[in-house]
C-alpha positions in Angstrom: -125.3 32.2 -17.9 -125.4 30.7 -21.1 -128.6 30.5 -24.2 -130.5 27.6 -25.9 -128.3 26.6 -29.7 -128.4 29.2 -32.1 -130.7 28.3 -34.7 -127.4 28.6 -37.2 -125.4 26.4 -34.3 -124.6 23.9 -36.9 -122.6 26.2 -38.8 -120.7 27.6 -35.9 -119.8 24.3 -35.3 -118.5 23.5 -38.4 -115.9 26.7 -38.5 -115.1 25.3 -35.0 -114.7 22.0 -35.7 -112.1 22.8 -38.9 -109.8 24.1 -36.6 -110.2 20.9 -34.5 -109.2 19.2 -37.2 -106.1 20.7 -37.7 -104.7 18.9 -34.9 -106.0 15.5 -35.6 -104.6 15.4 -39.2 -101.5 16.7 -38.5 -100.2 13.6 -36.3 -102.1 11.0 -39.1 -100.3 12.5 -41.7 -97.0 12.6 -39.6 -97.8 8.8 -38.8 -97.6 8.3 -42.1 -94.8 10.5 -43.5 -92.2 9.6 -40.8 -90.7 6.0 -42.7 -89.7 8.9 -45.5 -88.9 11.5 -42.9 -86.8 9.2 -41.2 -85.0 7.8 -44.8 -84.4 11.5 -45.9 -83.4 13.1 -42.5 -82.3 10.0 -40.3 -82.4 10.0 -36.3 -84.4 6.5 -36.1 -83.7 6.8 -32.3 -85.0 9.7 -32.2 -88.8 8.8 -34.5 -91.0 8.6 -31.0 -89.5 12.0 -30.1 -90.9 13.8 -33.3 -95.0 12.7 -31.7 -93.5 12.7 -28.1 -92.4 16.6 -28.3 -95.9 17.3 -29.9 -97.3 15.8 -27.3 -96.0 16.7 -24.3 -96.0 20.5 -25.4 -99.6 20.1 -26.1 -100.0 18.5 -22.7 -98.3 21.5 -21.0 -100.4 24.5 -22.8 -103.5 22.7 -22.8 -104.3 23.6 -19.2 -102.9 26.9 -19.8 -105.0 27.8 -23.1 -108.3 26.7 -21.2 -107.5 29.1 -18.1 -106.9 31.9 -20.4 -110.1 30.8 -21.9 -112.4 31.3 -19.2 -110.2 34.4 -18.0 -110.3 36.1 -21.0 -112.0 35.8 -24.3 -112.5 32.1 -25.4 -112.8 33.5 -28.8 -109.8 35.5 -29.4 -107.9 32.5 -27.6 -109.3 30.1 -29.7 -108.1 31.9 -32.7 -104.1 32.7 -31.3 -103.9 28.9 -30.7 -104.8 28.4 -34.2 -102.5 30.9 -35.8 -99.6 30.0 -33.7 -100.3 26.2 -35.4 -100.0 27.4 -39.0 -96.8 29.4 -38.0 -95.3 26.3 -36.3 -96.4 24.2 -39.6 -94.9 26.2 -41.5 -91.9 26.2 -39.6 -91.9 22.4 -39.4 -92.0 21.8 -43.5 -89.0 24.0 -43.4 -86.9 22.0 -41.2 -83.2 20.5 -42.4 -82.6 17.8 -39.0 -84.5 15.7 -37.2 -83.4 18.0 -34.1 -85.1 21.3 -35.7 -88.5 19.7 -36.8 -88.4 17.7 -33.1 -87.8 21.6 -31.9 -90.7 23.0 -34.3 -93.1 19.6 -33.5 -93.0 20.9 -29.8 -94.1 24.3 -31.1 -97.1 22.9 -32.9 -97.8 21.4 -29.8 -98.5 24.8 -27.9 -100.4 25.7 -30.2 -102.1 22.2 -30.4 -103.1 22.5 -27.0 -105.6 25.5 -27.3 -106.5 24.1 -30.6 -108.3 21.0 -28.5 -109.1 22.7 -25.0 -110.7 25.7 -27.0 -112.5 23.7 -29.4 -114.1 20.9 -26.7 -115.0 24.2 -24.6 -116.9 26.1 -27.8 -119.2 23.4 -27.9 -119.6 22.4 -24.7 -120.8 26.4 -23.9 -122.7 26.3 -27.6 -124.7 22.8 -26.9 -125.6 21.2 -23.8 -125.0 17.7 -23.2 -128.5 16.0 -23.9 -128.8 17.8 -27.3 -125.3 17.0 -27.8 -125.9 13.6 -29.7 -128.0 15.5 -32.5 -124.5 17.0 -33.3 -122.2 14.2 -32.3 -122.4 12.9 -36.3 -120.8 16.2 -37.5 -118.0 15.7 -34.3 -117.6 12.4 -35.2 -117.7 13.0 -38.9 -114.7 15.2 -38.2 -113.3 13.1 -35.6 -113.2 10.2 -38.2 -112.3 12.8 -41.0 -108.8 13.4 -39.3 -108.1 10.3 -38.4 -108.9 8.8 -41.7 -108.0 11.6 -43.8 -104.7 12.2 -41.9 -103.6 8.8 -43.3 -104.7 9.3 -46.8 -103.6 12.8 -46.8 -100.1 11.9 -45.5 -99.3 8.9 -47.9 -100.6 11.0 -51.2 -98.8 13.7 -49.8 -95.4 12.1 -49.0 -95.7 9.8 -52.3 -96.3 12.8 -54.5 -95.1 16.1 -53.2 -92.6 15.1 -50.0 -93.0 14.6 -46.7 -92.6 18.6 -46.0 -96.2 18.9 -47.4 -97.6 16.7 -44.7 -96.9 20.2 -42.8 -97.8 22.6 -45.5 -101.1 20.9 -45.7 -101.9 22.4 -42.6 -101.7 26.4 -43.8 -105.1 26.6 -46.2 -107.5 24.6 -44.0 -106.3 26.4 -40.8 -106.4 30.0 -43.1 -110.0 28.7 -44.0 -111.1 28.1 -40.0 -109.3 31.2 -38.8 -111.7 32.9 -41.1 -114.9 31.4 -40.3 -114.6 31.3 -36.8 -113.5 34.6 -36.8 -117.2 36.1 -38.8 -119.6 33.1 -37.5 -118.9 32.3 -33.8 -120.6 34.8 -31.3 -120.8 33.8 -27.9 -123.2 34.9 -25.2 -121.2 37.2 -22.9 -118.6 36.1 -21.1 -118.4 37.2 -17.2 -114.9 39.1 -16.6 -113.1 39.2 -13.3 -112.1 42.6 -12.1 -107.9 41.7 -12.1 -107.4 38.1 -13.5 -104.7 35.9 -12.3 -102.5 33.6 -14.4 -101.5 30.5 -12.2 -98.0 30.9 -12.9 -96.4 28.7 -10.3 -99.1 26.4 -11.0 -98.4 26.1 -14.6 -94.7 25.4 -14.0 -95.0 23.1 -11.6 -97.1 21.0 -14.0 -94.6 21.9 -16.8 -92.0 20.0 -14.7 -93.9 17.2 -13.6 -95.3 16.2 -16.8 -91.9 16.6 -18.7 -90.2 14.5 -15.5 -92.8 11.5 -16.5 -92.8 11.8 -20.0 -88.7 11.9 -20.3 -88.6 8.7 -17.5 -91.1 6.6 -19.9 -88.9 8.0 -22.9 -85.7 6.8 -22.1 -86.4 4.2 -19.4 -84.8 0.8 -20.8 -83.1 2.5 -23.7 -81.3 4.8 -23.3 -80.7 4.4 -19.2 -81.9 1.0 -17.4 -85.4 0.9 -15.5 -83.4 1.3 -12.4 -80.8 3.4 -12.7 -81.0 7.5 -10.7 -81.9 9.3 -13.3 -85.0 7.3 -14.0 -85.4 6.7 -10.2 -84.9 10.5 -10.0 -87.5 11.5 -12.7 -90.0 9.3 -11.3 -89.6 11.1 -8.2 -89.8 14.1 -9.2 -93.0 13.3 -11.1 -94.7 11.8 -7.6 -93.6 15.0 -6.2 -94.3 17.6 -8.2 -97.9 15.9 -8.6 -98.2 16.4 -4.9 -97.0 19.7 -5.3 -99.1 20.6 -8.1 -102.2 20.0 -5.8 -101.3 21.8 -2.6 -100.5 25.2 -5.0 -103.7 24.9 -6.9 -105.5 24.3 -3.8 -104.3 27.7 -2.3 -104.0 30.2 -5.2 -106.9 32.5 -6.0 -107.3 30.8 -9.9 -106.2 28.0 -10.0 -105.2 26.7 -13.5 -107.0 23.0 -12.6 -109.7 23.9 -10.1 -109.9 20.6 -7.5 -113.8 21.4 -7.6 -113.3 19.6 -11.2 -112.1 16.6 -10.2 -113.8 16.7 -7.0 -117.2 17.7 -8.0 -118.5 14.1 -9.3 -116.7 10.7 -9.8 -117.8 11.0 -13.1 -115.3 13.2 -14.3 -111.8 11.3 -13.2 -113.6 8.3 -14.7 -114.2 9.7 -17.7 -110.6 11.6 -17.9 -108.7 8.1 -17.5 -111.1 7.0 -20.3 -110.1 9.8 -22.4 -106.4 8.7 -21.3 -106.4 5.3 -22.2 -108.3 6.3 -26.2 -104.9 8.6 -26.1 -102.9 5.6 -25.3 -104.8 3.6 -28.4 -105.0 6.3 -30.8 -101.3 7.4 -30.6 -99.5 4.4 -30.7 -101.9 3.0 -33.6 -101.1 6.3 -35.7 -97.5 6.2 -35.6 -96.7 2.3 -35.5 -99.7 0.6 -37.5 -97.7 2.6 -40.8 -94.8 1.6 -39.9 -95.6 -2.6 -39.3 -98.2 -2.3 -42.5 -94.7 -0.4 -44.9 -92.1 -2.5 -43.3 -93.3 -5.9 -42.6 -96.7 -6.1 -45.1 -94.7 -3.9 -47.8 -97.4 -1.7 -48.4 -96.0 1.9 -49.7 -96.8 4.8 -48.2 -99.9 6.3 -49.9 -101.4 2.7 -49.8 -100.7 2.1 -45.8 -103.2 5.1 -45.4 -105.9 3.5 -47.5 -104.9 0.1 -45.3 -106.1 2.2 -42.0 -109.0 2.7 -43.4 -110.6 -0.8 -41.3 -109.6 1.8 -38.6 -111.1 4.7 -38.9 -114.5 3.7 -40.9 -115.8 2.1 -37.9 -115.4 5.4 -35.5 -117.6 7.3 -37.3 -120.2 4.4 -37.6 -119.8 3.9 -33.6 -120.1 7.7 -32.9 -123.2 8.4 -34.5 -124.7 5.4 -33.7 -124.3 5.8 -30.0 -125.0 9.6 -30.6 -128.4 8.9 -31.4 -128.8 6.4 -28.9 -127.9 8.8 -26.0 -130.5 11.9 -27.4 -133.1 9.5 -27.5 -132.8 8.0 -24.5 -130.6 9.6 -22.2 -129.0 6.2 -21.4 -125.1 6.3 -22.1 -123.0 4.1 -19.7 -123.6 1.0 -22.3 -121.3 2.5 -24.3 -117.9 3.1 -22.6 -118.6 -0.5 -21.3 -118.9 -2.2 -24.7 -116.3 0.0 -26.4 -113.5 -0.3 -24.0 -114.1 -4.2 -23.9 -113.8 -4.2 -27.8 -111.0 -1.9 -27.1 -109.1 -4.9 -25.2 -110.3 -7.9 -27.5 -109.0 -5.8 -30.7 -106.0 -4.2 -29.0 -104.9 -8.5 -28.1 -105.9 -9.6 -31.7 -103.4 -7.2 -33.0 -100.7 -8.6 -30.6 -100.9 -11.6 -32.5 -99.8 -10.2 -35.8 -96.4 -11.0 -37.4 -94.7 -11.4 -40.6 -97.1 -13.7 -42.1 -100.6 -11.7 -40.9 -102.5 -11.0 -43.8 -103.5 -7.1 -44.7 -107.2 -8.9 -44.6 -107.3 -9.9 -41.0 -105.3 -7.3 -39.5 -108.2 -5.2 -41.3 -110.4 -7.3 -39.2 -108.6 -6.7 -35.8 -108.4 -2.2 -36.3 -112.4 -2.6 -37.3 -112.4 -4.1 -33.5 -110.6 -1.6 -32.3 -112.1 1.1 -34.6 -115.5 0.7 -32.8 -114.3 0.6 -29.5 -112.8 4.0 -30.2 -116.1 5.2 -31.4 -118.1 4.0 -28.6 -115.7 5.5 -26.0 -114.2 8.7 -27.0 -117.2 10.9 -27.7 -119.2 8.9 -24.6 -116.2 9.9 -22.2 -116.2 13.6 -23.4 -119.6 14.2 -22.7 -119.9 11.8 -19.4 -117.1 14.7 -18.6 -118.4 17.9 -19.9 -121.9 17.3 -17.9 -120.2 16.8 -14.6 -119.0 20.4 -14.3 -120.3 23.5 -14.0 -120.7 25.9 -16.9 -118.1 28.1 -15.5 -115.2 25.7 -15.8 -116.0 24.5 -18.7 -112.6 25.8 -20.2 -110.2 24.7 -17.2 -112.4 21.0 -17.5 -111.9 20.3 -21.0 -108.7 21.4 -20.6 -108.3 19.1 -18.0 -109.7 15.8 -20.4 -107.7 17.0 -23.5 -104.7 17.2 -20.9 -105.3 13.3 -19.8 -106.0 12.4 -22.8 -103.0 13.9 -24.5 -101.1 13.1 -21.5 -101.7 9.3 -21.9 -100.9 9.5 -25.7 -97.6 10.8 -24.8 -96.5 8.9 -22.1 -97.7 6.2 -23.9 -95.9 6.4 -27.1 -92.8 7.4 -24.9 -92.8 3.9 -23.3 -93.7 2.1 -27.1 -90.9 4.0 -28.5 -88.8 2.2 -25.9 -90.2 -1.2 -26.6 -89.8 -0.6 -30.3 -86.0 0.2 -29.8 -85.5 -2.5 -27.9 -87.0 -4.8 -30.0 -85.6 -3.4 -33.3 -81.5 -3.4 -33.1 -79.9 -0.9 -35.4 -78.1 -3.9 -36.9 -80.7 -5.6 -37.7 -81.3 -5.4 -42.1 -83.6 -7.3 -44.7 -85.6 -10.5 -43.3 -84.7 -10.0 -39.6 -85.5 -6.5 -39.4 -89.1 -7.5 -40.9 -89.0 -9.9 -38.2 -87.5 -7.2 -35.2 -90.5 -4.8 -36.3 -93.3 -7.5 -36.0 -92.0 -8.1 -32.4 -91.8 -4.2 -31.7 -95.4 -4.4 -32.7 -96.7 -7.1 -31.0 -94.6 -5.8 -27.3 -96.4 -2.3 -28.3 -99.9 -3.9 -28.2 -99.7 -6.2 -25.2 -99.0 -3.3 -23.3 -102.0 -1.3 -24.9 -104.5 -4.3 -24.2 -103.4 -4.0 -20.6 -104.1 -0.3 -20.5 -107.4 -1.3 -22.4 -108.5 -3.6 -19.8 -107.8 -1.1 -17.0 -110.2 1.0 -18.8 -112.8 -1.6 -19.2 -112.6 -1.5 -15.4 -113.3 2.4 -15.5 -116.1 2.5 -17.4 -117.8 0.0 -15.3 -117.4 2.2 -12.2 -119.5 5.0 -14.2 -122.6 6.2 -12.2 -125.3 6.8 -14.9 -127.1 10.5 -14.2 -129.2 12.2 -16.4 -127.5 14.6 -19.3 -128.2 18.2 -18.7 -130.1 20.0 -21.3 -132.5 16.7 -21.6 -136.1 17.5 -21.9 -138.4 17.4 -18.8 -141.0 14.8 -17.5 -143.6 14.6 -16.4 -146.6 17.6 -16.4 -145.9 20.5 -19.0 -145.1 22.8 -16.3 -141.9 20.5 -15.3 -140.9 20.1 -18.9 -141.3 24.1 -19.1 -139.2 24.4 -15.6 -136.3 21.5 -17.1 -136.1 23.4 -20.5 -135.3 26.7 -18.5 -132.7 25.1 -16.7 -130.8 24.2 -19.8 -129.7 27.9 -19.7 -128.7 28.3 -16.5 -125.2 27.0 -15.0 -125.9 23.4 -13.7 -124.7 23.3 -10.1 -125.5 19.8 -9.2 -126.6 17.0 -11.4 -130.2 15.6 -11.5 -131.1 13.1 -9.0 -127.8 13.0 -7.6 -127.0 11.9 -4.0 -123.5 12.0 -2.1 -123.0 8.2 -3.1 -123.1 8.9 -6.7 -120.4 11.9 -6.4 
């Protein structure tokens, strides 16, 4: 059982949302810093392994940190997530090889993953989906906050101080959010099971799967051919362990990815492989849009962060605009559908750049993609958060941040391979500038694909009515709707089998 907002539920929101932000600047302002991290520690081969490590350890724990979540305390979880984050920062700065801050990167990660499966579960247990879009402007605001911040932060950063402050930066913001959360968040009690269970075979079994599919994209046409065994291999033992992975979680008393979430409505897949393809988008862009606008355009560091700001403006625009839209009306599908088809058109316009492209109308092209992102991301999060009960909440965001995450690095895995591919180490002056544009334009193609797929996703979305929405009709049914709000939602409004 859970109770109406607090009236002070803007606040808590803020100390929670600071910690969300940790995670969201800190791969902007490693987007940004790695041309110097790479100058001062080398390992070019090894650039998409320093997001990929991050990644793909975040992808692991996230599950894990929701689980404990709704086992234990979300609170106290929330906060361990966040402190092991400032300890892995602070290890990262530190780091003398591209091998020790790839090794520290995955720690981050771990803690990474609570960081976004504790942070999308505080609010979805703090505000219910139809009121959501009153608060969507501060999530956005943040949202928009890291991404354009991270980019800024990470070029003034790495131009002034060095790129080891691009980690540092993350110790008195996270000290700040440790604090608040710790003296403003109180959540309505939580129920406890007598003898809780940690899905420990489930848990490694996904570990194994996830790093079997992430390693295949990573070194698939690099550093082993698309056909040889060990990518065969790797393949196979993702199909199998995903196989696997169901059949234990189907059978074990708490399952660390209850089916009943993905099986519940067809909302939620839809809106995880939404949340995937934004992943896809929103990691590749971070790490290689730097990169093509230092190399090829010549901008420096801190002024490729300003350049992203055609981006990132245009997320926070799209987010509160749709917010509003969807607490006024209750009408949400629109969105998805127009930002995943910007998503595509943007995502093909940037395929087009190459040494000659302006810094004017590849502005142009990320304001595209900029709003696509802000129509989609929040929209899939909450088309996702109100197709579950209140009692998975932890396991389900877990679940989205785990697809969404998951995508990201499986998808900067397999740009990191076209990249290398297109970009010989030989390769100096005017026809690297040239090798880097092509890198680009292969990475893009392949994300206007993913794009498109998505566009057919959103499509596919049944519209229902948000939970938490005011009633209708006589005042007694408005009374009888606003009571519900507090109660765990079962089965959504007006819903038949066809629309699950």
């Amino acid at each position: 059982m859970t109770t109406p907002p607090p009236k002070n539920v803007r606040w808590t929101l803020l100390g929670v949302m600071l910690a969300m932000l940790l995670g969201m600047l800190d791969n902007n302002v490693v987007g940004t810093a790695m041309p110097t991290i790479v100058r001062d520690l080398g390992g070019l081969e090894h650039i998409s392994w320093v997001v990929t490590a991050y990644t793909l350890a975040t992808a692991v724990s996230t599950p894990v940190w929701g689980k404990l979540g709704d086992l234990y305390s979300r609170k106290h979880v929330f906060l361990a997530s966040v402190a092991l984050f400032l300890l892995a920062s602070l290890f990262a700065g530190a780091a003398h090889s591209m091998a020790q801050l790839i090794e520290f990167r995955a720690l981050q990660g771990i803690g990474a993953g609570g960081l976004a499966a504790g942070a999308f579960a505080l609010i979805g247990i703090l505000v219910p989906p139809r009121e959501r879009g009153r608060y969507q402007g501060m999530t956005a605001s943040v949202m928009a906050l890291g991404v354009v911040g991270g980019p800024l932060v990470g070029g003034l950063v790495t131009g002034h101080l060095g790129w080891r402050w691009a980690f540092y930066v993350n110790l008195p913001l996270g000290i700040v959010a440790l604090v608040w959360v710790q003296l403003m968040l109180r959540l309505p009690a939580q129920p406890r099971k007598a003898r809780p269970r940690i899905d420990w075979a489930g848990t490694a079994v996904l570990a194994a799967t996830i790093g079997a599919a992430v390693l295949a994209a990573t070194w698939a046409g690099t550093t082993y051919a698309w056909t040889s065994w060990r990518i065969l291999a790797l393949g196979a033992v993702a199909v199998l362990g995903t196989a696997v992975f169901v059949a234990v979680e189907r059978r074990v008393a708490e399952p660390l990815l209850p089916p009943r979430v993905f099986t519940g409505h067809r909302n939620f897949p839809l809106g995880i492989g939404l949340l995937a393809a934004t992943g896809v988008v929103m990691f590749g862009s971070a790490l290689y849009l730097p990169l093509f606008q230092q190399t090829v355009q010549g901008a420096t560091a801190t002024s490729s962060g300003l350049l992203l700001l055609p981006l990132m403006i245009p997320v926070v625009i799209a987010s509160n605009i749709a917010g509003k839209v969807m607490s006024r009306t209750g009408r949400y599908k629109v969105f998805p559908v127009l930002g995943t088809l910007l998503l595509t058109i943007g995502t093909v316009a940037l395929a087009t750049m190459d040494t000659g492209t302006s810094r004017q109308v590849a502005g142009c092209w990320m304001a595209l993609v900029g709003l696509g992102l802000g129509f989609t991301l929040q929209m899939a999060t909450t088309l996702a958060q109100n197709s579950v009960e209140l009692r998975d909440m932890g396991a389900a965001m877990a679940a989205t941040n785990l697809f969404r995450t998951l995508g990201g690095s499986v998808g900067v895995a397999v740009f990191g391979s076209l990249f290398t591919r297109a970009v010989p180490g030989t390769a100096k002056g005017e026809a690297y500038r040239h090798a880097v544009a092509a890198g680009t334009r292969h990475i893009y193609l392949t994300t206007a694909a993913v794009c498109a797929v998505a566009f057919v996703l959103a499509l596919l979305v049944r519209e229902v009515p948000l939970r938490g929405g005011p009633g209708t009709g006589n005042k007694n049914a408005g009374n009888k709707n606003r009571a519900q709000t507090t109660q765990p939602v079962t089965r959504l409004a007006t819903e038949s089998p066809a629309d699950r």
